[in-house]
N, C-alpha and C positions, 0 to 999 in steps of 0.2 A: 504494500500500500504506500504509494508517495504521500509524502507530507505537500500541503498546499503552498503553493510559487506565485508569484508574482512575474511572468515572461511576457512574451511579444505578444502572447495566444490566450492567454489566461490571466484571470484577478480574482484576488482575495478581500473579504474583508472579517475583523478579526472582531467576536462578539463579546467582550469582556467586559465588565464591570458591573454593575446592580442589577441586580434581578429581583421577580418578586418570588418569594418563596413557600413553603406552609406543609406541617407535620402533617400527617395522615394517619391516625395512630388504628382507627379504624378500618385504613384499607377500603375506603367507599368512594373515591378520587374517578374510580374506572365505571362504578356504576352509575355516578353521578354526572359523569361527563365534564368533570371538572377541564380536562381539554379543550371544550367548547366557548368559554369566555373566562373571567377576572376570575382567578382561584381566590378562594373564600381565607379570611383572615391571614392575608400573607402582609410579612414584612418585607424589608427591604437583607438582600444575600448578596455577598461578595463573590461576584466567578473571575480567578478562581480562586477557592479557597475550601477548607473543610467546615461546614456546618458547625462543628462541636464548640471549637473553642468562641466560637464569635457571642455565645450568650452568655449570660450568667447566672442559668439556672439547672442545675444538676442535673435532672430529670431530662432536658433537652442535649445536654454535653452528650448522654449513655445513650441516647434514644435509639433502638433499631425499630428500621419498619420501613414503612414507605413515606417518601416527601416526596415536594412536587417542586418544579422552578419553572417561570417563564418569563419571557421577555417577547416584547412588539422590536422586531425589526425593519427596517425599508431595505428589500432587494434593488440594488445599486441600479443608476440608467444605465443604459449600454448595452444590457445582458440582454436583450431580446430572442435574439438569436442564436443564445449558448446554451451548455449544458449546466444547470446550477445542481450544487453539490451542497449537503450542512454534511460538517464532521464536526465528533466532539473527539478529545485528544483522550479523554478520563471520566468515566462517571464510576464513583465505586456502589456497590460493587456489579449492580446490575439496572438498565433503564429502560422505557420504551418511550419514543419522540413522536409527538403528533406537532404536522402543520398546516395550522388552522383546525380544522379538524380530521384530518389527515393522515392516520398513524403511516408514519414514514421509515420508521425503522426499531426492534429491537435489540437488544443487546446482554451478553451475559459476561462479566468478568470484567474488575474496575480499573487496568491499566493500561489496555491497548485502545487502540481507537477504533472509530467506528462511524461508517458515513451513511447516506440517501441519496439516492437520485430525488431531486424533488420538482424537477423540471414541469412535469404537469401538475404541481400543487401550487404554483407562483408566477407571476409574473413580473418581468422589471416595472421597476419605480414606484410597485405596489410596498406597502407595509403589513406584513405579515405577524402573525402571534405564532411562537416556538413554546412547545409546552415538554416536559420532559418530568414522569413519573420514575424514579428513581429508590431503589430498597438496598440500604446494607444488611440485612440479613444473612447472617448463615448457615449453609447447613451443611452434613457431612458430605453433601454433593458437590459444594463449591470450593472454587477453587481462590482461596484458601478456605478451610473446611472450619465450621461451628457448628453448636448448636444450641439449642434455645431449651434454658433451666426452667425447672417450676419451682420457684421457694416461696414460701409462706406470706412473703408481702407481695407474689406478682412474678411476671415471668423476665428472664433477663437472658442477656445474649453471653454468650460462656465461647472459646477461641481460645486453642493452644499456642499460635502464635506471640512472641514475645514483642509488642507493639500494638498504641492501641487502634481500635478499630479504625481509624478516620472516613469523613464519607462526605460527598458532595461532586461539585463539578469540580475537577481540582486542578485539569489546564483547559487552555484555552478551546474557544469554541470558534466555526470557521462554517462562513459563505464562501464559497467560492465555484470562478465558472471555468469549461474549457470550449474546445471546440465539439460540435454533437459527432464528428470523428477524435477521438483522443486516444495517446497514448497511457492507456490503465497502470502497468507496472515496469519498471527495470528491474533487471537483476545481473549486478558486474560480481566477475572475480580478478582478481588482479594476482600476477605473478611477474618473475624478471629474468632476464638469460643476459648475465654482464652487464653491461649497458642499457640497455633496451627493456624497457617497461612494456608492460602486455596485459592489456585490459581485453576480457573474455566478456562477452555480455549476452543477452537476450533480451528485446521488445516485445510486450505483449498490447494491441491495438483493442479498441473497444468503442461500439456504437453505430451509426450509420452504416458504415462502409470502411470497417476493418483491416483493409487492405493496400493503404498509399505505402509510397514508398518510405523509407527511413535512411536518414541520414545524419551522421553524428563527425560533429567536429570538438576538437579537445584544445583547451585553453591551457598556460598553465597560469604560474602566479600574477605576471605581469601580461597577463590579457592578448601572451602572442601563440598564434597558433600552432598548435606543434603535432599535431597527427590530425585524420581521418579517414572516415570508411563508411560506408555503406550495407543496407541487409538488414532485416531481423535480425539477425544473431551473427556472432562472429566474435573475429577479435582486432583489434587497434595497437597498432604497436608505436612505444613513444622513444623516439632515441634519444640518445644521453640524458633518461629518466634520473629525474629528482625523487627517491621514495620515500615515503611517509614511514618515520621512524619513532621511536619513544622521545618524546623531549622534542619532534621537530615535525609537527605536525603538516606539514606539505603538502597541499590540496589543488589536484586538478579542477577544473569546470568543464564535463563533458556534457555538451549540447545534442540531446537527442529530437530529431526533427521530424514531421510526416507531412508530407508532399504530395498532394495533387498534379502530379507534371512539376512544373516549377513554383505555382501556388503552395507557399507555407499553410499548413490546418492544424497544428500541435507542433510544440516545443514545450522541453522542460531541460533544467540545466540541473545534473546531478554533479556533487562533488566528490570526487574519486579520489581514493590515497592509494598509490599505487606499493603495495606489501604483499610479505607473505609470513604465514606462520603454520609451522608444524611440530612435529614432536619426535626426537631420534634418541628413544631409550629413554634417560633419566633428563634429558636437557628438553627446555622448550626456546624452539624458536623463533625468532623473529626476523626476517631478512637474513636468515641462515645462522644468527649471530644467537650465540645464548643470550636469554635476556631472562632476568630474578625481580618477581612482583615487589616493590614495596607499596604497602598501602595501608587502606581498610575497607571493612564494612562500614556500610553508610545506611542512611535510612532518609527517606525524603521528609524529614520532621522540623516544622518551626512554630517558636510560640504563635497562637492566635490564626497564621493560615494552617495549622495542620501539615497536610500534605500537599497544601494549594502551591503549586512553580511563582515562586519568584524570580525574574533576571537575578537583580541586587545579590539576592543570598545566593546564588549559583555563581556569580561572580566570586566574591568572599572567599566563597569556599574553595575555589580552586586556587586562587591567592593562600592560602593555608596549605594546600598540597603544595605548593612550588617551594613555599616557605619552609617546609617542615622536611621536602625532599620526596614526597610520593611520588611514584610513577603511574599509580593504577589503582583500581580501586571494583569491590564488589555491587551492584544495584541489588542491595539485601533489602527487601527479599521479593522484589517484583520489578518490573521496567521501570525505569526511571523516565521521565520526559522528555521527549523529543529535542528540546532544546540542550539539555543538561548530555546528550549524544552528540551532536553537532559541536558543542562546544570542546567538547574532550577530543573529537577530530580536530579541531581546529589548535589543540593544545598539545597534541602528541599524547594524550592518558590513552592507559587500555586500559580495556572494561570486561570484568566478567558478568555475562548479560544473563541475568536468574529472573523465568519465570515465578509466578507468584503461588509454588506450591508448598505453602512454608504450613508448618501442622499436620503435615501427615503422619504423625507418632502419637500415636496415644496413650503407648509405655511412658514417656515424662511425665503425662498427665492423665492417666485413666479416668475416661468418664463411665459413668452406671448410664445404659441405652434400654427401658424395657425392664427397669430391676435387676439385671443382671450384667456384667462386666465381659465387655465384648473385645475383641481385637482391633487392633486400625483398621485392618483390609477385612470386610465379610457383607453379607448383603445388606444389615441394617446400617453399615456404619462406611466406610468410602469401600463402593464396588464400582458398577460398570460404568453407573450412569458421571462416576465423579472421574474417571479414566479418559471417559470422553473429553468430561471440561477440561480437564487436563491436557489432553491432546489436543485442544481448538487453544488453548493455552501457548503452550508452545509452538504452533504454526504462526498463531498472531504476531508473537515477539519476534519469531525469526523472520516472517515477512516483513514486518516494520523495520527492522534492527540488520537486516543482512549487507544491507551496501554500507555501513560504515567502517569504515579503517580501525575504526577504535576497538571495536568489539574481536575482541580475539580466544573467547571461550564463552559456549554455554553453559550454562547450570541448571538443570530441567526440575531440580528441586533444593529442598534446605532442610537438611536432619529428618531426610524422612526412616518410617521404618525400614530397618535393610536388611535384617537380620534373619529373616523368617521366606519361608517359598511362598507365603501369600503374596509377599514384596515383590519377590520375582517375575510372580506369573502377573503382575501389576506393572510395574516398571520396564522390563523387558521389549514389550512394544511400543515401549516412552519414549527409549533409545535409539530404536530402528526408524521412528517416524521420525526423529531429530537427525541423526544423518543422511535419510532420507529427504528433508527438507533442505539440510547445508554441509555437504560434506567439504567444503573447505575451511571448517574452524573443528577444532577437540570438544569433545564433548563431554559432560563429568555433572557430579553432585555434589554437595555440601552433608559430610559422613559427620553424623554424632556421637558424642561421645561413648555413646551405649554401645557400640559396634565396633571396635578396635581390628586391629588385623587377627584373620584367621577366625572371626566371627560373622563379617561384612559377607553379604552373598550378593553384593549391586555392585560394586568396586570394579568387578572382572567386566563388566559391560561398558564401562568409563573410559577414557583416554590415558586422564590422569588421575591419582589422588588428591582430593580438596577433602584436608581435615579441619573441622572445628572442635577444639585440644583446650581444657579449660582444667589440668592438674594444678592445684593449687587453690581454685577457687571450690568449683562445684564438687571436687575430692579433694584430699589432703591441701582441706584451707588453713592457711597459716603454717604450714611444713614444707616450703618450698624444697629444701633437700628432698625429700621424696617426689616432692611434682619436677624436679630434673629426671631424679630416675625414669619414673615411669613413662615421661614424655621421650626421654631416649629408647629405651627397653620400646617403645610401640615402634617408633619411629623407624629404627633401625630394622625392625619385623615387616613394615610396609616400605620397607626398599630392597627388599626383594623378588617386589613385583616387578623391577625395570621401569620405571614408570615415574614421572617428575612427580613431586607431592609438593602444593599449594597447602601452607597452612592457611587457610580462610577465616579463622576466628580462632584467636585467643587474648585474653585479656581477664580485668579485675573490676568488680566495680569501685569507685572510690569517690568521696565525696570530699569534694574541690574546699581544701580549707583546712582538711583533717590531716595533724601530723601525729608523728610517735618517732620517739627515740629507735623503737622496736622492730619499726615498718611491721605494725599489724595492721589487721586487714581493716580497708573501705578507708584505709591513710594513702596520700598520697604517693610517702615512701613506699609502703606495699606496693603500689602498683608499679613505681621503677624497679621495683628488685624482682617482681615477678617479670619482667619484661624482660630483665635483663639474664635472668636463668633462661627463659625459655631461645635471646638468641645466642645463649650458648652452648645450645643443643645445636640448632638450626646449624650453627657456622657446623658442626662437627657432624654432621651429615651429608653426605655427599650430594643425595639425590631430591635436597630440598633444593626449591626452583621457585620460592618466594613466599612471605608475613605478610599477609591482611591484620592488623591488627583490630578487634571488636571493642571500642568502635570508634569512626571519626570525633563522634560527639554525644553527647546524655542525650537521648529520648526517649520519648512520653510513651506511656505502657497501662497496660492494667495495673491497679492500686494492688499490693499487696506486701509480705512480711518481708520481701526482700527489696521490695521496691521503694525508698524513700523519696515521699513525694510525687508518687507514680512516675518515676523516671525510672531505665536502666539508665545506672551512671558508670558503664563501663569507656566512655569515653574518653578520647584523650584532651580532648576538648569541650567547657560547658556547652550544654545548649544552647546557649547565646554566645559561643564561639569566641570562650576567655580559654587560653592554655591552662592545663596542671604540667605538675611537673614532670609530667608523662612523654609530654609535647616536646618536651627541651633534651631528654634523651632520645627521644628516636630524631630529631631532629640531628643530634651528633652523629648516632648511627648509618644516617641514610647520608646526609650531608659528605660525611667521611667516603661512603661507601659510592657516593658517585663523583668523585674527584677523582 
């Protein structure tokens, strides 16, 4: 799916800012036709942003169910004669869009995007009403998987993911028109022989008359032309390539065109990083060259918008990775925003790009389904129908996410169960339909604790190892001598596999302020001196091939005995992006280690 452009052929216009909005607690929205004019007792909503934090009434912060958003648009003059398109970037976690009265499209799962054709529901220069019924709900069917408690004061939404729910529109929303022949999707791979850069592609045409001609010419930085070719599919070859590397993020503009004879009817300008990555035994590569993740998990969290995209704080924040020495960084634990992609291309960051199937273990957290304690995988609790979400999951991300440079491993989940043949006969075809989707990037999971080497029965289906390794805090807390051993003793046991191991999480929580002579735990010092055992395992392992540290920064979670202040404060950074003394050592470490 391309993201909407502004070219010679095509406009955009971007629908953000107030909405009116309004709870549904009753679910009577769709019988009521609230779609059909002014929803009933709505205030004024921020798009984009997360619902929760914008009130200040606790009952509305938790609230799951269905809400409603709308806004009166005017479709722009001009567009008479095009194809008009609504995309929304985010609604979590599921929405249906009516225009006018209209229903124009449904939707299931809150981080991918998702469009209409709405051309016969509009006209230019008209003003139209967008209406969008919206439920974070969920259940063991969704992807990420919940389900809905009965306790004694009323029913509440219960989620083993560590994060809290957030829910609303949370990026940006889009008109936009093309030609009624357009070009629907690209798909490049990019690889290099010497010199010579070699972009591999495919066009796929859609509408009228699906069959003009295609033509693509390639820019590079300074706007001069440096290859072209012609054809649906093929490849373009660019000599004495510049290639998009870690730290140097080097972006073509390849212009794909469609041609009536000489008549232009579609253009779109995609930006190309011309690389490659694979994996040879214990090393990963990048442009052939080993390359060692430093980084973290992230989370799209900030005071008052939630999960709503900010530029500002996406700026900030990678200003803090340069600062601090990152190279890379995990989208824990669902796709991150369109922009927050593009930008990391534009910065030289990799990304590892993890769908949103975070909770699939319900050994951390057993719930009672039916009065009786079930397993994660079985028909009452995630069976066929949640495999599916799962697999529309992972097509969505990889069709969004597949041309960028930056993205150089999937992650098709995060601490799921792994350990049991239900997992398998679950996962299994998780795997096949992911490299079946992109077999030019590794493919891999996020392994929990609970699943060590010589336990894991999903690992063998993977590329590489991605551990999330927490000795020290979540076992032998406050005995770090033992959380070296045992993080060596595993370590050393999954590099036997042959196989790079990504530690993807480890870390402490600590709250910003707290010291001890002792470095005991949730002090600051703890958290250096665990940091600092764990990289000197890391160095003393051969076949470790990069630290995600857990996490960039404190965020918002479900309230509970561990949680102070409903944050995870495993960051190295407050949530309002103050350093601990966390920041100032890995900064030495990475700083040192990239000179």
């Amino acid at each position: 799916m391309l993201k909407p452009q502004d070219s010679n052929t095509r406009n955009t216009k971007h629908i953000t800012g107030l909405w009116d909005f309004s709870f549904d607690p009753g679910d009577m929205g769709i019988r009521e036709k609230w779609y059909a004019g002014k929803l009933p007792d709505a205030v004024r909503m921020a798009v984009p942003s997360s619902f929760n934090d914008i009130f200040a009434e606790k009952s509305k912060r938790n609230y799951f169910g269905a809400f409603w958003y709308q806004i009166n648009v005017k479709v722009p003059n001009g567009w008479e004669n095009d194809r008009i398109t609504l995309r929304f970037e985010s609604v979590t976690h599921s929405a249906c869009v009516w225009v006018n009265e209209n229903e124009a499209v449904r939707h299931e799962g809150g981080y991918t995007p998702f469009e209409a054709d709405i051309t016969d529901y509009v006209s230019a220069g008209e003003t139209i009403r967008i209406t969008v019924r919206a439920d974070n709900t969920l259940t063991f069917q969704t992807i990420p998987p919940g389900h809905i408690v009965d306790s004694p004061v009323g029913k509440r939404l219960a989620y083993w993911h560590d994060f809290f729910n957030y829910a609303g529109i949370h990026r940006p929303v889009w008109l936009y028109s093309t030609s009624k022949t357009y070009i629907d999707d690209i798909t490049v791979v990019t690889d290099f022989e010497e010199e010579t850069g070699i972009i591999k592609y495919d066009v796929t045409q859609a509408g009228l008359n699906p069959s003009y001609r295609v033509g693509i010419k390639v820019y590079d930085a300074n706007k001069e032309l440096v290859a072209q070719g012609s054809g649906k599919s093929g490849a373009i070859k660019i000599k004495n390539v510049h290639l998009w590397e870690p730290g140097n993020g080097y972006l073509y503009n390849a212009e794909f065109c469609l041609y009536d004879g000489e008549k232009l009817i579609d253009d779109y300008v995609l930006r190309v990083g011309v690389r490659t990555v694979r994996i040879e035994g214990i090393k990963f590569l990048v442009n052939e060259k080993p390359f060692y993740f430093r980084g973290f998990g992230c989370h799209e969290d900030l005071e008052i918008l939630g999960k709503g995209h900010s530029d500002a704080h996406m700026l900030h924040d990678f200003e803090l990775y340069k600062w601090i020495g990152a190279n890379s960084f995990r989208t824990s634990h669902y796709p991150y925003s369109e922009d927050v992609m593009d930008y990391a291309d534009e910065q030289g960051i990799l990304v590892i790009d993890e769908t949103p199937a975070v909770g699939l273990n319900m050994n951390i957290s057993t719930p009672v389904v039916a009065g009786s304690t079930v397993g994660t995988f079985s028909p009452e609790t995630a069976n066929d129908k949640t495999q599916a979400n799962h697999l529309g999951a992972i097509k969505e991300t990889i069709s969004r996410d597949k041309n960028h440079p930056c993205v150089v491993i999937w992650s098709i989940a995060n601490e799921p169960e792994s350990k049991t043949d239900a997992a398998v006969e679950y996962f299994k075809p998780l795997f096949e339909a992911a490299r079946k989707a992109d077999s030019s990037r590794p493919i891999g999971f996020a392994n929990v604790l609970f699943s060590p080497y010589g336990i894991c029965k999903l690992t063998k289906y993977a590329d590489l190892v991605m551990l999330n390794r927490y000795y020290g805090w979540y076992s032998e807390i406050g005995d770090l001598k033992s959380a070296e051993f045992q993080l060596r003793k595993e370590l050393e046991g999954w590099s036997k596999d042959n196989k790079p191991i990504i530690i993807t999480e480890y870390g402490a929580d600590t709250l910003a302020g707290a010291h001890s002579v002792l470095a005991s735990p949730w002090t600051e010092e703890y958290q250096v001196e665990f940091l600092k055992i764990y990289h000197r395992v890391f160095d003393s392992v051969e076949a470790v091939a990069g630290e995600h540290v857990w996490n960039f920064a404190d965020f918002e979670t479900a309230s509970g005995v561990m949680r102070v202040d409903g944050q995870n404060m495993k960051g190295v950074f407050t949530r309002d992006r103050k350093p601990k003394a966390a920041a100032f050592e890995l900064r030495r470490r990475w700083k040192r280690d990239n000179e």
